[in-house]
C-alpha positions as CSV (number, residue, x, y, z in Angstrom):
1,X,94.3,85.4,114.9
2,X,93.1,86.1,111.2
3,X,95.3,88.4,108.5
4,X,94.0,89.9,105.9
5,X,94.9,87.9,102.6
6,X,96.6,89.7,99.8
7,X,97.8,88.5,96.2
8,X,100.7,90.7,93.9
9,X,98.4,92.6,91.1
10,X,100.5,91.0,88.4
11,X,100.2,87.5,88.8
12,X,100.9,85.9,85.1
13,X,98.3,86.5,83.5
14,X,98.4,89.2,80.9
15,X,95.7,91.9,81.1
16,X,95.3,95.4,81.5
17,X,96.0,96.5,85.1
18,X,92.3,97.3,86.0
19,X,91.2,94.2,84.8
20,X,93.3,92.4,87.1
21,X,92.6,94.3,90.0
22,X,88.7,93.5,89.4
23,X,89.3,90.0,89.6
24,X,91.7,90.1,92.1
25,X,88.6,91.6,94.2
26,X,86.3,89.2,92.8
27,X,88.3,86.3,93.7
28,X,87.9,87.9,97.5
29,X,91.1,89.2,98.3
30,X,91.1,92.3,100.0
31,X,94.4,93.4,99.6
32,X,97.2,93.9,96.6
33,X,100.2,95.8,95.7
34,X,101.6,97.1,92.8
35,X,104.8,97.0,90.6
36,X,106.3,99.5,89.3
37,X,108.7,97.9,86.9
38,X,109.0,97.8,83.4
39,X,106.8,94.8,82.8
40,X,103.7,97.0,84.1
41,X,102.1,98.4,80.4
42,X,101.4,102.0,82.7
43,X,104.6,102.5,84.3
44,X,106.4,102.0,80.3
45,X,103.9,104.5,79.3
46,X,104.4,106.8,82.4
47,X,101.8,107.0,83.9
48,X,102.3,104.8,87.2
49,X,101.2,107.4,89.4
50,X,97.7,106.4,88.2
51,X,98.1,103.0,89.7
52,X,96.8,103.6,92.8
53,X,93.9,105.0,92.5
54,X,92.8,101.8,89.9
55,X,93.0,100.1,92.8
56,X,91.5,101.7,95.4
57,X,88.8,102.3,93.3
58,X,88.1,98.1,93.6
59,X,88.1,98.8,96.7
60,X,91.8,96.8,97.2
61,X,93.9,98.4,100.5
62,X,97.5,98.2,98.8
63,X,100.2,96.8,101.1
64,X,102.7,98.3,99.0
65,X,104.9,99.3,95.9
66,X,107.6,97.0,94.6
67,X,110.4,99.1,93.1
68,X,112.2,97.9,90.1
69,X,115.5,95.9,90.8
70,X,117.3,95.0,87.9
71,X,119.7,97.4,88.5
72,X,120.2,97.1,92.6
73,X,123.6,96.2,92.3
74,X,124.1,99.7,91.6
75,X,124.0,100.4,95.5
76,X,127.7,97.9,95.9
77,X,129.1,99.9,93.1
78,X,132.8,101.0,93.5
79,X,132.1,104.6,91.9
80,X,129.7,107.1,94.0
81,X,127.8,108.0,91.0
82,X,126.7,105.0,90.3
83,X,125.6,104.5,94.1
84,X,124.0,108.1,94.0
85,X,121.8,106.9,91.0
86,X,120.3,104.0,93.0
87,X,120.0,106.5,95.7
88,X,118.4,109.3,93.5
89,X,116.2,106.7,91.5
90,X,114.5,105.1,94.9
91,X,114.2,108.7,96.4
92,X,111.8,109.4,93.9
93,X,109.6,106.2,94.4
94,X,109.6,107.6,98.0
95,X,108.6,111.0,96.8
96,X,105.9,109.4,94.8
97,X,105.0,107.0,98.0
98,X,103.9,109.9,100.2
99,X,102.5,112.4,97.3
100,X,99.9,108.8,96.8
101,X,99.6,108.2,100.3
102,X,101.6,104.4,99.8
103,X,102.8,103.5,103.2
104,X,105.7,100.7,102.0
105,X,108.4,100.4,99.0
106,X,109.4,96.9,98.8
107,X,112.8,96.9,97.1
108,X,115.9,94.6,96.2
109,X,118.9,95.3,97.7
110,X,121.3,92.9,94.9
111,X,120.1,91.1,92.0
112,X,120.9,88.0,89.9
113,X,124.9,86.2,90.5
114,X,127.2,86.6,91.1
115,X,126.6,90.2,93.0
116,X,128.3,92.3,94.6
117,X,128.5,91.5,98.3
118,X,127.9,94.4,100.8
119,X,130.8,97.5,101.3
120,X,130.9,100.2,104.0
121,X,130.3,103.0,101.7
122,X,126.9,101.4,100.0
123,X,125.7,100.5,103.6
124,X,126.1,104.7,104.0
125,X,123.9,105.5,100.7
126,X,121.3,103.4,101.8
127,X,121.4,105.1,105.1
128,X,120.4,108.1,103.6
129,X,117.5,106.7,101.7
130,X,116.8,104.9,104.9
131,X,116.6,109.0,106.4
132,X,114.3,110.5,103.4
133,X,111.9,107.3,104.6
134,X,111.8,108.3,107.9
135,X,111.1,112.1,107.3
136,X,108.6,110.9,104.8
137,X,106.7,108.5,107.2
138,X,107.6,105.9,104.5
139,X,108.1,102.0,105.3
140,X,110.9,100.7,103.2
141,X,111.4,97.0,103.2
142,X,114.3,95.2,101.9
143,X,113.8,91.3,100.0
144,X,115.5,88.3,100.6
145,X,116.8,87.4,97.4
146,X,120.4,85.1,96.4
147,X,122.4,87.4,99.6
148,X,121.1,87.6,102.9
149,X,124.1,88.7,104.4
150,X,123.4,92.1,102.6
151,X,120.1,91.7,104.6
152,X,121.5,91.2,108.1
153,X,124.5,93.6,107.3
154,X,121.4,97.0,106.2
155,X,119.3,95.7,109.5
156,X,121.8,95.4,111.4
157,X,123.5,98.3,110.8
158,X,120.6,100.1,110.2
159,X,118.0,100.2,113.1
160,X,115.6,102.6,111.7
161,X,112.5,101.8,112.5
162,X,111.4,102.4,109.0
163,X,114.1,99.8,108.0
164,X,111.9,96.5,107.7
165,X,112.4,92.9,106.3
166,X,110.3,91.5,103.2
167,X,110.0,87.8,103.3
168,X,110.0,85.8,100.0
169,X,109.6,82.0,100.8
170,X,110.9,80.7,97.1
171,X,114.4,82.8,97.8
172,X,114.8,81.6,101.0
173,X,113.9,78.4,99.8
174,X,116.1,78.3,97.2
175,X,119.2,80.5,98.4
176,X,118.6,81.0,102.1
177,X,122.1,79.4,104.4
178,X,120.1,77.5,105.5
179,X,116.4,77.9,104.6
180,X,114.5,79.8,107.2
181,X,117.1,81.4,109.2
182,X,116.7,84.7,107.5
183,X,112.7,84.6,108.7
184,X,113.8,83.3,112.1
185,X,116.6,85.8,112.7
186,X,114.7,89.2,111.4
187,X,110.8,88.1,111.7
188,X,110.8,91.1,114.6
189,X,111.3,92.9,111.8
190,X,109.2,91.7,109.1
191,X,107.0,94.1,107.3
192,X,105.3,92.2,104.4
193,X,105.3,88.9,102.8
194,X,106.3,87.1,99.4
195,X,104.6,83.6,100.0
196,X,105.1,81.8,96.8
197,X,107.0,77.7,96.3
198,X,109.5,77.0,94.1
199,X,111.1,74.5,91.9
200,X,115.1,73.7,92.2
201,X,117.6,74.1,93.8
202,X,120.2,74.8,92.0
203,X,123.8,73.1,92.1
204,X,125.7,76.5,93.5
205,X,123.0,78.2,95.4
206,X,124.9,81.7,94.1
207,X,125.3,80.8,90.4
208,X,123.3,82.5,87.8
209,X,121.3,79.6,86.1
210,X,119.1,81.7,83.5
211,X,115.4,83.8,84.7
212,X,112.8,81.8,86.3
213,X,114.5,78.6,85.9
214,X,114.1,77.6,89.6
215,X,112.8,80.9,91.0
216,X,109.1,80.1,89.2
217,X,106.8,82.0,92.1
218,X,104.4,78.6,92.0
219,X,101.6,78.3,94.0
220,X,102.6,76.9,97.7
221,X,102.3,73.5,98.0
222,X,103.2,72.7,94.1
223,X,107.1,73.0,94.6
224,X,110.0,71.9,97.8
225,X,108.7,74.4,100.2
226,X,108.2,72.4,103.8
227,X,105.6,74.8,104.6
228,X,104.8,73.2,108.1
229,X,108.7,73.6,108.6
230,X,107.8,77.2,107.8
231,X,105.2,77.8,110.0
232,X,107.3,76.8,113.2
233,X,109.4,79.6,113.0
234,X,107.0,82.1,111.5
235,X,106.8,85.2,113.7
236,X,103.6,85.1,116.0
237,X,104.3,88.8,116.9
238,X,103.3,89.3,112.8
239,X,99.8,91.1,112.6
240,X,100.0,92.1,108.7
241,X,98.8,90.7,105.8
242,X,99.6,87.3,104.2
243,X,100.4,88.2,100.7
244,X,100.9,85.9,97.8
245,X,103.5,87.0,94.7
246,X,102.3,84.0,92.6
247,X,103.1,83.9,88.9
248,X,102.5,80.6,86.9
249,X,104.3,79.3,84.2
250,X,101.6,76.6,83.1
251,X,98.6,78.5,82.1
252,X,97.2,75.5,80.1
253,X,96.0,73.9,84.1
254,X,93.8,76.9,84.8
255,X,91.1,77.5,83.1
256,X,91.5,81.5,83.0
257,X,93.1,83.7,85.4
258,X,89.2,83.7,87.7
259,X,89.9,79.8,88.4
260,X,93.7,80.6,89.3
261,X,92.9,83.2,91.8
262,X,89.9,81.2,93.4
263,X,92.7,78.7,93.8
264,X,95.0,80.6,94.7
265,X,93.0,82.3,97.4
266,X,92.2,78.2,98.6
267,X,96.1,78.0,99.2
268,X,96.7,81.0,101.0
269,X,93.6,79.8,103.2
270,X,95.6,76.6,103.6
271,X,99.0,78.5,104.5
272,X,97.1,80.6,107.2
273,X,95.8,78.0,108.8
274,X,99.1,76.2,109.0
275,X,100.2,79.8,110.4
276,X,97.5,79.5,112.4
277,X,96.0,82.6,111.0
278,X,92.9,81.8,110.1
279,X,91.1,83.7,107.7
């Protein structure tokens, strides 16, 4: 069955956003999304409510908005003002979701190590985001990052159907108990995906070795990833698009970003197939 084939609107290169988008569409992907974190020049300036629109107007169908998530940890916090300013903070991206007609806010539920691991009372907060989604019609869709027993404790206590699962293959790769068990347990529930290799792993799969150092977002099929591994336990019952959150480190191999993204897009290809998604 063919998916449409997406790739992450920052993608390593630095450019303004519109530029990237245009090649993005040149490169002949047909879908993106777009981040809403500090690294993004119009979001610092704010003005990332005109995001949307830059890419629409390429014609791009965005699968959806990645929240910021340096701060996630917030949510296990022992004091409920801390918890209420994660709350408050991603109640506004879902505000701004339904006022620009985004139908999914991919967001991280802990970040970095060690992290907090999951209590009763942060499990409550989130339900209450989880409630302003549904009211807004609003997919939210929680990452595997270094604790995916945070994931399986918000989906399973939480079986909202606006509650979904956002699959990164490096983190699973690197910090998944054991790799693919996450995908294999929650794919029912998957909403969008983070394909992407990686380098590592590390010697404690929970400790904090410094940003990108094994987590480097490479093309698939340049790190460990045993991608036909993958695609056995891949969700058939999936009927979204294959996205690609690709950022590499080496710019000196590509000639520009134009030969990155045509290669880029030849990879994806190459993981469909092995999904047997043909594009």
């Amino acid at each position: 069955m063919t998916r449409p084939l997406g790739i992450f609107s920052y993608f390593g290169y630095e450019s303004p956003l519109a530029a990237r988008l245009e090649l993005i569409r040149r490169a002949g992907f047909g879908h993106t999304s777009l981040w809403w974190g500090p690294d993004e020049a119009l979001v610092v300036a704010g003005r990332r409510r005109e995001t949307p629109a830059m890419a629409r107007d390429q014609g791009l169908v965005i699968e959806y908005v990645h929240a910021p998530f340096v701060e996630s940890n917030q949510l296990w916090d022992d004091s409920p003002a801390v918890r209420e300013t994660y709350v408050r903070r991603h109640r506004e991206y879902l505000d701004d979701c339904v006022r620009l007609g985004l139908a999914c806010l991919v967001l991280h539920v802990t970040h970095g190590a060690p992290s907090p691991g999951p209590t009763a009372e942060g499990v409550a907060a989130f339900e209450r985001l989880v409630g302003q989604a549904e009211q807004a019609g609003v997919t939210l869709a929680i990452e595997n990052t270094r604790r995916d027993d945070i994931i399986h404790r918000l989906l399973e206590e939480i079986p909202s159907p606006r509650l979904k699962f956002c699959y990164d293959s490096g983190h699973d790769w690197l910090w998944g108990h054991p790799p693919g068990s996450t995908l294999a347990r929650w794919g029912g529930r998957l909403a969008q995906t983070h394909f992407a290799d990686c380098d590592g792993p590390p010697e404690d799969p929970l400790a904090y070795s410094g940003p990108h150092t094994h987590d480097r977002h490479l093309l698939p099929g340049d790190g460990r990833i045993d991608w036909p591994a993958l695609a056995k336990i891949f969700p058939q019952s999936y009927t979204g698009c294959l996205l690609l959150e690709v950022m590499p480190r080496d710019l000196s191999r590509w000639a520009g970003p134009e030969e990155f993204l045509i290669e880029a897009r030849r990879r994806l290809e190459w993981v469909a197939g092995l999904l047997g998604c043909c594009p």
